[in-house]
C-alpha positions in Angstrom: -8.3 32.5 -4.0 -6.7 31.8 -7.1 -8.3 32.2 -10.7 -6.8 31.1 -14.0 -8.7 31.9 -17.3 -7.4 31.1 -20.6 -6.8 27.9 -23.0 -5.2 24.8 -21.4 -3.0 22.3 -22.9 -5.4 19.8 -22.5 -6.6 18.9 -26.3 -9.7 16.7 -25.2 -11.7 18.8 -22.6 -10.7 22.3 -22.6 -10.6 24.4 -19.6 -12.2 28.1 -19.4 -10.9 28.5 -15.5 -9.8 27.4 -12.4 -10.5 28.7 -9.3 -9.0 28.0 -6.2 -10.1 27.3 -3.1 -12.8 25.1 -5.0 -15.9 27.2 -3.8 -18.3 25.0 -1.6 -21.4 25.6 -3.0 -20.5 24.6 -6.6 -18.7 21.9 -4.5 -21.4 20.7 -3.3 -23.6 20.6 -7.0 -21.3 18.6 -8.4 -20.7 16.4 -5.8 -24.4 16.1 -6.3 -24.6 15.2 -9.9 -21.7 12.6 -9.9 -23.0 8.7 -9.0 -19.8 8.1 -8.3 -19.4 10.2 -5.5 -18.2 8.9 -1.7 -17.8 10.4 1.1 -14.2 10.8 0.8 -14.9 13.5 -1.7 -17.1 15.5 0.3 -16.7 19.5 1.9 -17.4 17.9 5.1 -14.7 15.0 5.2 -11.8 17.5 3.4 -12.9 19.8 6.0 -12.2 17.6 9.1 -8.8 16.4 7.0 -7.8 20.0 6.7 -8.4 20.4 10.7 -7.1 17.3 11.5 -3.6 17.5 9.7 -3.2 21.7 9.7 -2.8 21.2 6.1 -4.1 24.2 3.4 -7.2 23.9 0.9 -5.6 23.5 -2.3 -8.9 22.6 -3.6 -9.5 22.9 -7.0 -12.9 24.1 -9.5 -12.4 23.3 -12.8 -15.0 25.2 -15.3 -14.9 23.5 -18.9 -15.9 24.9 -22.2 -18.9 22.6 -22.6 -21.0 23.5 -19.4 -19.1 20.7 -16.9 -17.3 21.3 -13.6 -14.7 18.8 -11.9 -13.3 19.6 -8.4 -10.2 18.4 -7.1 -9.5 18.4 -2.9 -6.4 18.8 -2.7 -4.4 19.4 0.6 -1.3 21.3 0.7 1.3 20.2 2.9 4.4 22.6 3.2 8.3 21.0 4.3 10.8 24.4 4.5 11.7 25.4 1.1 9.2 22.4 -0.4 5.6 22.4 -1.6 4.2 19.3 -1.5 0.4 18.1 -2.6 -1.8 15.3 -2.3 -5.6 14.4 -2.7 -5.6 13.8 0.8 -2.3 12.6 3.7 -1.4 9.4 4.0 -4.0 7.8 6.3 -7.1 9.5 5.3 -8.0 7.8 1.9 -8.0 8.8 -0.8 -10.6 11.7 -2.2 -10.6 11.4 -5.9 -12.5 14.2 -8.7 -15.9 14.9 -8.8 -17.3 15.8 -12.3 -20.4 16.5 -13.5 -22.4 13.5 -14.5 -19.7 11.6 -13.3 -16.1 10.5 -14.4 -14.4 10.6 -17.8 -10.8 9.3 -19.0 -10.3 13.1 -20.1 -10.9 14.3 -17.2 -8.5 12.8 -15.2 -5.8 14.0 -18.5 -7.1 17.4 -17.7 -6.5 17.9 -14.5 -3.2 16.0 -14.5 -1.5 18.5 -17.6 -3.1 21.2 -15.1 -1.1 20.4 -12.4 2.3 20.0 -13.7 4.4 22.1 -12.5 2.3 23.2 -9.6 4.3 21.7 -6.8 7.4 19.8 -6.2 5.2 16.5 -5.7 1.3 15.9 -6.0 -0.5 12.4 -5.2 -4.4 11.9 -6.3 -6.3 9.4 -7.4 -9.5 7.2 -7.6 -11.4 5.0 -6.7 -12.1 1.4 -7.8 -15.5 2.5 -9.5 -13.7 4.6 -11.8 -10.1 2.9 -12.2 -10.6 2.8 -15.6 -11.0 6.3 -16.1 -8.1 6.9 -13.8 -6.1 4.7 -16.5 -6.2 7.5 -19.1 -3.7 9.2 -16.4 -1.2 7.0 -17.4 1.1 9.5 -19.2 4.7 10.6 -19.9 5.8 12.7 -16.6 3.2 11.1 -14.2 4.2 8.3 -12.2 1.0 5.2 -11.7 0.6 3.1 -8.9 -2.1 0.4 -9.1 -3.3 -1.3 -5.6 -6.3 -3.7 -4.5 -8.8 -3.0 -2.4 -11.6 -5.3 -1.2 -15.3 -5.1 -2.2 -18.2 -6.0 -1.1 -21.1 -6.5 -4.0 -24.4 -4.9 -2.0 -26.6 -4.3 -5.0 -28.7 -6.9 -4.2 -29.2 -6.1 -0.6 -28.7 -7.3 3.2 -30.3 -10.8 2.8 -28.9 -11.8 -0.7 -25.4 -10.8 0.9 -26.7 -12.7 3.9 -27.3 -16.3 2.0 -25.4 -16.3 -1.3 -22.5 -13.9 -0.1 -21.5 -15.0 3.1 -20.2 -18.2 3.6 -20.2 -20.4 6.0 -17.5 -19.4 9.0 -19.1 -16.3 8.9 -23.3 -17.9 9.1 -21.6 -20.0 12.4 -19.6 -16.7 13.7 -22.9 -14.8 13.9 -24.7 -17.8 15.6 -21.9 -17.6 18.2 -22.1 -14.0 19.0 -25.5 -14.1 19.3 -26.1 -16.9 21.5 -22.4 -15.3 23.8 -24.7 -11.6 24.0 -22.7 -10.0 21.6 -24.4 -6.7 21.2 -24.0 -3.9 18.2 -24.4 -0.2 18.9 -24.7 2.6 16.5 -24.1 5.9 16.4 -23.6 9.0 14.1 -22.8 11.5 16.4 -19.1 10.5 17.8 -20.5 9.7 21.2 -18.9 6.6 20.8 -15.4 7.5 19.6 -13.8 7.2 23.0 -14.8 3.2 23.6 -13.6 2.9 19.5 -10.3 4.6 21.0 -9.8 2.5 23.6 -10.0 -0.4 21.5 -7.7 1.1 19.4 -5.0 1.9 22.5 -5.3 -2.0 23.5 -4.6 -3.4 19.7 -1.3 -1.4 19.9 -0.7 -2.9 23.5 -1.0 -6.4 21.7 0.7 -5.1 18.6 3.8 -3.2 19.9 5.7 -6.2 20.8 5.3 -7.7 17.9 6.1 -4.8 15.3 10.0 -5.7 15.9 10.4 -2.0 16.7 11.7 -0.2 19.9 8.9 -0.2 22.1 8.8 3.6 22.2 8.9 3.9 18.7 6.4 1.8 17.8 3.8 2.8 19.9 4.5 7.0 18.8 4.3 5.6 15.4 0.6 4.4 16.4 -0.6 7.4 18.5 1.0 9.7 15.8 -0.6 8.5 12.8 -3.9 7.5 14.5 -4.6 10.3 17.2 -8.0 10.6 19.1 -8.6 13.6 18.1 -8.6 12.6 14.9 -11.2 10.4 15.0 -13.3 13.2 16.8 -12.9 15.8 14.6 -13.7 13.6 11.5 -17.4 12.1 13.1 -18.0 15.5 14.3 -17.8 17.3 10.9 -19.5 14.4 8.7 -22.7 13.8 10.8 -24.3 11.0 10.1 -22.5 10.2 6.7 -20.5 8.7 9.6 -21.4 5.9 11.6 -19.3 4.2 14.3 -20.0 0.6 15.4 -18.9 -0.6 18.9 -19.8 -4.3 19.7 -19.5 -5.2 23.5 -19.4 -8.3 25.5 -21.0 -8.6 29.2 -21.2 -4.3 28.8 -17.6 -4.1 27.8 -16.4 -2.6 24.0 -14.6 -5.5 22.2 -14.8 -4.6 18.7 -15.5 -1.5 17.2 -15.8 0.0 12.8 -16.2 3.2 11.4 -17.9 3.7 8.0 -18.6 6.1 5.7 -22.2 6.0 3.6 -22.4 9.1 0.9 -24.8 7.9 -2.4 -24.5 4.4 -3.5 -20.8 4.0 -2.1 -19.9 2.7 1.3 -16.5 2.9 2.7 -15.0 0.9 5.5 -12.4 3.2 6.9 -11.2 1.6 10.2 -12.0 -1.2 12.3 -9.9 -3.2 15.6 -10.9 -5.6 17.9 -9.4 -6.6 21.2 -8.5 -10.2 19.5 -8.5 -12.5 22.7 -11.6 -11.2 23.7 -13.3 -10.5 20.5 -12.4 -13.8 18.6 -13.7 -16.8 21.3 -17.3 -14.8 20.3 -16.8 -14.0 16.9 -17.5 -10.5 18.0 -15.3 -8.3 15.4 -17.3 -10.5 12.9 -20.8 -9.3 14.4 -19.8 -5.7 14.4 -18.4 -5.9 10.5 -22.0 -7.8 9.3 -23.9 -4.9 11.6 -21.9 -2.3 9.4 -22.4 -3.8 6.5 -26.0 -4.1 6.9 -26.5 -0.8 7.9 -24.6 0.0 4.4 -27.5 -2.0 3.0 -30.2 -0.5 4.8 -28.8 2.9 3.3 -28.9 2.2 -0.5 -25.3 1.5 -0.9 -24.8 -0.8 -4.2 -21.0 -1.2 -3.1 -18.8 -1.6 0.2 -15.2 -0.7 0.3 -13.6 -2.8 3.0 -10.0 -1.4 1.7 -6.7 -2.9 1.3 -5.3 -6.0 3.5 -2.0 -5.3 3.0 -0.4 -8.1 1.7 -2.3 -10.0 4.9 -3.1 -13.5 3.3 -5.6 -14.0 6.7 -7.0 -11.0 6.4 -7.8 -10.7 2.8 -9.5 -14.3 3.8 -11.7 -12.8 6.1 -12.8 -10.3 3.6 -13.2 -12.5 0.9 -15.3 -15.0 3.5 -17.9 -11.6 3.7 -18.6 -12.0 -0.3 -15.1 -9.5 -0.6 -14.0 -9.4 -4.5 -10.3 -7.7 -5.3 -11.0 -4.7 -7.5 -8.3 -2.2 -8.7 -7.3 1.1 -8.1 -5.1 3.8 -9.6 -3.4 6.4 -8.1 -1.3 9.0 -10.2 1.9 10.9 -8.6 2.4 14.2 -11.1 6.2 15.1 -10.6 9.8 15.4 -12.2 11.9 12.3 -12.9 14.4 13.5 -10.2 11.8 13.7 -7.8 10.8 10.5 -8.5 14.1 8.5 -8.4 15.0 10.0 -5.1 11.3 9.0 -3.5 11.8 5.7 -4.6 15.4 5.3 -3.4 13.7 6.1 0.0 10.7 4.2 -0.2 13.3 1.1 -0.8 15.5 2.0 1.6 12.6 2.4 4.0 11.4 -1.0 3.2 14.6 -2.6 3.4 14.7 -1.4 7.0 11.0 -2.5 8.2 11.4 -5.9 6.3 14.5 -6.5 9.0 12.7 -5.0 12.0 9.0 -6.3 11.9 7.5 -9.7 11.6 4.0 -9.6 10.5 1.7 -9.3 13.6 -1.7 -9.0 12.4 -4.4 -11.2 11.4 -8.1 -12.3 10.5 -10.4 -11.4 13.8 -8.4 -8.2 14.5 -9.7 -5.6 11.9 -11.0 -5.9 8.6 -10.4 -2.4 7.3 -7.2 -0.7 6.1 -6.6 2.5 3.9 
């Protein structure tokens, strides 16, 4: 554990102590007191992360002088002769800081003077409820990235959503799996994780032609970043904060989501569909309104269906749900030289997939992306 007392450079929220790993009972008091809250930022969820990737809790408490406490999950991720940090890898979301009451613009600055100098590279950030405080991390030394997400408005509830929200592919799309025997199944246990896999395992059949990439690497790529067990160990640690849709045809899985419901946020973190079975029955369309009922039925006032990445059909289909673009800010706290050389990669990188891969995915498939 790692403890440091003393003044901060900070000017706007002062900081008696740090402690490190963030300890889980205070963990879990503020996650308590902060409306903005999700699941992402949960023991449980960094937990499973930590599992999932090997990585090491570099979880953060912060104690301030008036009374508050913020706490930062923060994974550490270690490359020989290179510390490297993040709120969470790529492809588990993004986990944000809790803080008492909830969110300020100084406490983001806090946090980010706090961790210069802690590794070679460290990625956080926020979500789109509190992109405005995430602004006030705009700063000399810390490199901002804004991205858009999807959101679904579900203050009003299920059957507002249903009339004034939805429009109207999506009204004859539930008509059509209804009267085709499109069923919805629940669960918040991870029973059903193996049918969602297997859904998973034949989208990258259909999709592994089409990525423009060797065959073989294309399809590691997929099982690499998106493992089974993955998916196991994260339903298995979050109970029923997690709940996994499957939606089968004639007693066979054709569509299948996985949300996350912590307080009044709702997260859509992945979703696929076995398209030329799914689409001719609008099934991937049943299964995303049975999620995002269910996010209704839980008290949620917002719904997260993530980014589309650039996916014009996709974004579409969100938008056809009563989706709205909102923004979101994420902060990467580093030297200059550390930045120029990531984004000479990330270029170069781009430059390379831009020549390989044709876009292969579209509305029907999945709505969720993180």
């Amino acid at each position: 554990m790692m403890t440091i007392v003393g003044d901060q450079p900070d000017r706007t929220a002062p900081v008696q102590e740090i402690i490190s790993p963030a300890p889980r009972a205070e963990w879990h008091d503020v996650l308590g007191s902060d409306p903005g809250a999700t699941a992402l930022q949960t023991p449980e969820y960094f937990g499973a992360v930590l599992k999932a990737t090997k990585g090491h809790d570099a979880s953060r408490l912060y104690r301030l002088a008036d009374g508050r406490r913020l706490v930062l999950p923060l994974v550490r991720r270690r490359v020989p002769g290179i510390k490297l940090e993040a709120a969470y890898p790529g492809g588990y979301g993004h986990g944000s800081l809790l803080a008492t009451n909830g969110l300020r613009g100084e406490d983001v600055r806090t946090v980010v003077e706090s961790l210069r100098g802690a590794a070679l590279s460290i990625r956080i950030g926020g979500g789109h409820h509190t992109a405005e405080q995430w602004a006030a991390g705009r700063m000399p030394g810390v490199v901002a990235a804004s991205r858009r997400v999807e959101v679904i408005d579900t203050s009003g509830g299920f059957e507002q959503l249903r009339t004034q929200g939805f429009n109207k592919d999506v009204q004859r799309s539930m008509r059509k799996a209804m009267r085709s025997g499109v069923e919805v199944e629940r669960d918040t246990t991870g029973r059903l994780v193996p049918e969602f896999y297997q859904i998973y395992l034949a989208w990258v059949d259909r999709w592994v032609p089409r990525s423009g990439l060797p065959p073989a690497l294309a399809r590691y790529s997929a099982l690499r970043q998106e493992p089974m067990q993955k998916f196991q160990i994260v339903t298995a640690a979050m109970g029923d904060m997690c709940r996994v849709f499957v939606a089968r045809r004639d007693g066979r899985a054709v569509a299948s989501s996985i949300t996350f419901i912590c307080g009044q946020h709702g997260i859509g973190w992945r979703s696929y569909s076995i398209k030329e079975i799914a689409r001719p029955v609008a099934a991937n369309t049943y299964v995303q309104v049975a999620a995002i009922e269910d996010a209704c039925e839980a008290g949620v006032t917002s719904f997260d269906a993530g980014q589309s990445g650039g996916v014009v059909d996709l974004q579409h289909f969100k938008h056809s749900m009563g989706a709205s673009p909102r923004e979101v800010i994420d902060l990467l706290v580093e030297p200059q030289l550390v930045t120029r050389a990531r984004q000479a990669k990330d270029s170069a990188k781009r430059t390379v997939l831009s020549a390989l891969r044709r876009r292969s995915t579209g509305a029907g498939e999945f709505a969720y992306r993180s």
